[in-house]
C-alpha positions, 0 to 999 in steps of 0.5 A, spaced: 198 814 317 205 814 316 205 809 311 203 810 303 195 808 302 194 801 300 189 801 294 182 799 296 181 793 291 185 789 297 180 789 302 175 789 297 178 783 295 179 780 302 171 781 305 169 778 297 173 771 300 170 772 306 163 772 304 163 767 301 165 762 306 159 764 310 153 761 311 146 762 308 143 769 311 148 769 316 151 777 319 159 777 320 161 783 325 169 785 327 171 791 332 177 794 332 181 793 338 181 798 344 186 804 346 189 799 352 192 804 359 198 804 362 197 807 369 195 814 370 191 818 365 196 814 360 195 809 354 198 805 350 200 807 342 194 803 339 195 798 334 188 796 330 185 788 331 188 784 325 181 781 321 179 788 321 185 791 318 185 786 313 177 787 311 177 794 311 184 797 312 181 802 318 186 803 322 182 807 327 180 805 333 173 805 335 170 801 328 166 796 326 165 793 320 158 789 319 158 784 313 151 781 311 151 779 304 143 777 304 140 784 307 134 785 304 136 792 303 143 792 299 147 799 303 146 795 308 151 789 306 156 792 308 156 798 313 162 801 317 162 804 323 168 809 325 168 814 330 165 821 330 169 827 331 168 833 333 172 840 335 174 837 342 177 831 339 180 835 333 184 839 338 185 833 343 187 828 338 188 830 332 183 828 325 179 822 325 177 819 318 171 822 315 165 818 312 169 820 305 175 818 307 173 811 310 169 809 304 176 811 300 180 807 304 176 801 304 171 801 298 165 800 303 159 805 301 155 805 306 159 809 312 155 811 318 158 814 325 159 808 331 154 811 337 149 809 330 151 801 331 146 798 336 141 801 333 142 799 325 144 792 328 137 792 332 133 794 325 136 788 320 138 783 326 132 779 325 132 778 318 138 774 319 139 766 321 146 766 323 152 771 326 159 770 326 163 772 332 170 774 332 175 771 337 183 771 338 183 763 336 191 764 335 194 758 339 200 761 342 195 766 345 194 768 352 188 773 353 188 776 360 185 782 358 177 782 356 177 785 349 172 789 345 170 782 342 169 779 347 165 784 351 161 784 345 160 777 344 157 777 351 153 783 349 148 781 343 148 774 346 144 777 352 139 782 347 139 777 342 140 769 345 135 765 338 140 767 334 145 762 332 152 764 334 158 762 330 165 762 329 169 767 324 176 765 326 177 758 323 175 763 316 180 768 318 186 763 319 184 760 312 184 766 308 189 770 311 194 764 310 195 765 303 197 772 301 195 776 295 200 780 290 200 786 294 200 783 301 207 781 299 209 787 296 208 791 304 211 785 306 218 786 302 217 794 304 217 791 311 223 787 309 226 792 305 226 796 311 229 791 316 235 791 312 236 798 312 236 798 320 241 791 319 246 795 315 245 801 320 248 797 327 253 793 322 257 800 322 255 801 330 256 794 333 264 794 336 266 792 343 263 797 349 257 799 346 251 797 349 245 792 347 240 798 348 244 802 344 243 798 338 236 797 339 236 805 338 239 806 332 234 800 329 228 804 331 232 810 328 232 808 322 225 804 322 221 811 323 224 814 319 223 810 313 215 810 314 215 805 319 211 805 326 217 801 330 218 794 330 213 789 328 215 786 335 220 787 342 227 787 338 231 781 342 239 785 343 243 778 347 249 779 346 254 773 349 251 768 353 244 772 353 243 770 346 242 763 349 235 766 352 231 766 347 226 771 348 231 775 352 229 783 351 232 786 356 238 789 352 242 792 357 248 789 357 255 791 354 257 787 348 263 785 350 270 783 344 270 776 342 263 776 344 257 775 339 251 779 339 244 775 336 239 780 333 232 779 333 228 785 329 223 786 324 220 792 322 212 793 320 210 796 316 202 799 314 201 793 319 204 788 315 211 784 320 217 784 317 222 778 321 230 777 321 235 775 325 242 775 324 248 774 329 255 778 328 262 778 332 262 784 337 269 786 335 268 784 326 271 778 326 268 771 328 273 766 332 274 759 328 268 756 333 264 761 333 265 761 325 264 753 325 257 753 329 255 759 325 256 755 318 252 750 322 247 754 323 247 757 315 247 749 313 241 748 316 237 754 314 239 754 307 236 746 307 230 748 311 229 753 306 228 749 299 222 745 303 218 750 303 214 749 298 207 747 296 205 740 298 209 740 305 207 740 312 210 744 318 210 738 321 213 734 315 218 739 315 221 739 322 222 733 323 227 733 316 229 739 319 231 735 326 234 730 322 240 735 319 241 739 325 243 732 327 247 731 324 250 738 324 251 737 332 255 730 331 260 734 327 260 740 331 262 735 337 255 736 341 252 730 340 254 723 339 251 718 332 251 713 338 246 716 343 242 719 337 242 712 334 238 710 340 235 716 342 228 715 344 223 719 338 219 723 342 225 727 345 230 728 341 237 730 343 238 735 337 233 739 342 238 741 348 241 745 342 235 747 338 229 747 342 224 752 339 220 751 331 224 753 325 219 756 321 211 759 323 208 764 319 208 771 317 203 777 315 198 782 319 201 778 325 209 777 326 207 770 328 201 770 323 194 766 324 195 759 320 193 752 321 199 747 322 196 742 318 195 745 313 198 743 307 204 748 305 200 754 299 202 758 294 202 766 297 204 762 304 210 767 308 213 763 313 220 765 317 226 760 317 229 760 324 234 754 325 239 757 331 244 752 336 244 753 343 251 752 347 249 755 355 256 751 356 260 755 351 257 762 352 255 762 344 248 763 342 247 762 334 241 764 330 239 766 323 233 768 319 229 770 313 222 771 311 221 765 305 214 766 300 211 760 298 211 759 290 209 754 285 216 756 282 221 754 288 221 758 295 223 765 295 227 768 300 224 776 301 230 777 305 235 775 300 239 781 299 241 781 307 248 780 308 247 772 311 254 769 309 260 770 315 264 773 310 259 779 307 259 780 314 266 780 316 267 786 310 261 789 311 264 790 319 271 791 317 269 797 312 266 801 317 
């Protein structure tokens, strides 16, 4: 992996959490995701199922992790199976993990080969009254492509229908929501290194160059800092692109006088890192440009200070809903009048603002979570105010990655140029 290893104690820590969540006798089994295709003989970079990442730190692909706490026979309390190598995989592929390395990623002591799975399964299954299945539950998910999950789920309900089935997912979401102490520091890696990217284009943007070649220096300076790439598809939406909100084109040629909206996180060892910045094409924002900007900043700066324990996402939308309001009268795009008798459901701050300020941050870039949960300490979430004008060609949004803390939010991504000013010095002394 590129990333320097992460201590063992982390995913130890995570399956002791999960354990003990799960219900008397009961076996919990994860997969790994699948190596997908292209076209041809081609395949996609693999990237490892996220609950299996998080209760092994196994980034390879064709694993199962086997959690049975109340097995008779202690080794088999923990069993993680990965892929057996041989010559012609080492020479075609590269090294897989070794049984010793695997147990010293992931601190599991019983190591067996993948193809010994169905067997090892059949031999202890029968002392265990539940099992736990895992599926994408995320609720912004759409699954088109069978997973390995669900191609299992089908299979051990076939060979094993008495068994009682159960949902792991619900679990997953309640404990990967809160991140432990070493979580947070591979996200701030993350971030540290999406600042490094930001800064690299704030010495490239000028009028001519191209969306595209802004999106290549950010995945030139992300790999080159031990990162796999962007933790998700950089937005580069230059002038009235920015209005798209998930514009990903970026073939368009930034224009002088126009703005360019940045969407980009790098990840690292999994973890995503989320940002946005818009900045003048040509260094020098315009007064309105300037006005919405600060506009934008206004409701960021006030979103962020209630994110705190205690809160709720839907509390907290709807306090944002109401100073973005008020941003959008003094910018002239709405007026009190109508907002006084605007029907509640629909709110017109939303023809300018129409997507949600914040949502969590982790494995995943939009993390798993429950939007009723109250807000907890070691929650990350993105703080994403943005104001739409389709009319006037301006697209602006701003954002950072906040952790939640007993002591007041704090800002991971603090120490990003944000203010109009840094960036226009920062632009001018390139």
């Amino acid at each position: 992996m590129r990333y320097a290893p992460i201590g063992q104690d982390l995913f130890v820590y995570n399956r002791h959490n999960l354990v003990k969540h799960l219900k008397h006798s009961s076996i919990a089994i994860f997969h790994s995701n699948d190596v997908m295709p292209t076209n041809a003989d081609g395949t996609m970079p693999f990237r490892q199922n996220s609950d299996l990442f998080y209760l092994s730190g196994i980034d390879q692909e064709e694993s199962i992790l086997l959690l049975f706490p109340d097995a008779r026979e202690p080794r088999m309390r923990e069993v993680l199976f990965v892929r057996e190598t041989n010559d012609h995989i080492l020479t075609w592929e590269g090294y897989k993990l070794t049984k010793q390395q695997a147990q010293e990623v992931s601190g599991i002591k019983t190591i067996l080969w993948t193809h010994e799975f169905n067997s090892v399964l059949h031999t202890i299954i029968s002392e265990a009254e539940h099992v736990y299945l895992n599926s994408n539950e995320h609720p912004r998910a759409v699954v088109e492509v069978e997973t390995r999950d669900a191609r299992f789920l089908k299979w051990i309900k076939e060979h094993y229908p008495l068994h009682k089935y159960e949902r792991v997912a619900p679990i997953m979401h309640l404990l990967r929501a809160v991140k432990s102490e070493t979580e947070v520091a591979l996200i701030k890696q993350a971030c540290q290194i999406t600042k490094k990217g930001f800064m690299r284009v704030l010495g490239f943007i000028k009028p001519g160059v191209m969306e595209y070649e802004i999106e290549a220096e950010l995945y030139h300076e992300f790999i080159r800092n031990r990162s796999r790439g962007p933790a998700y598809q950089p937005i580069i939406a230059s002038g009235a692109n920015a209005c798209i909100l998930h514009y990903v084109d970026n073939d368009r040629e930034c224009k002088d006088g126009d703005l360019v909206l940045m969407d980009f996180g790098a990840e690292y060892a999994n973890y995503a890192s989320d940002l946005t910045r818009t900045v003048p094409v040509n260094g020098r924002f315009t007064q309105r440009q300037r006005d919405v900007y600060n506009a934008v900043l206004r409701v960021m700066k006030a979103a962020t200070q209630m994110l705190v324990p205690g809160n709720t996402l839907g509390q907290y939308h709807q306090f944002v809903g109401t100073v973005m309001e008020n941003e959008l009268i003094q910018l002239g795009l709405l007026n009190q009048g109508d907002v006084n008798n605007q029907d509640p459901k629909n709110p017109l701050y939303k023809k300018y603002f129409m997507h949600g300020t914040s949502h969590h941050l982790g494995l995943d870039v939009h993390d798993v979570g429950d939007k009723h949960r109250a807000f907890e300490e070691g929650m990350v979430f993105t703080c994403e105010p943005g104001i739409y004008i389709r009319e006037e060609g301006i697209g602006i949004r701003l954002e950072n990655d906040i952790l939640v803390t007993g002591k007041g939010p704090v800002d991971l991504m603090a120490d990003i140029p944000l203010e109009p000013e840094s960036i226009e010095e920062l632009m001018q002394n390139r």
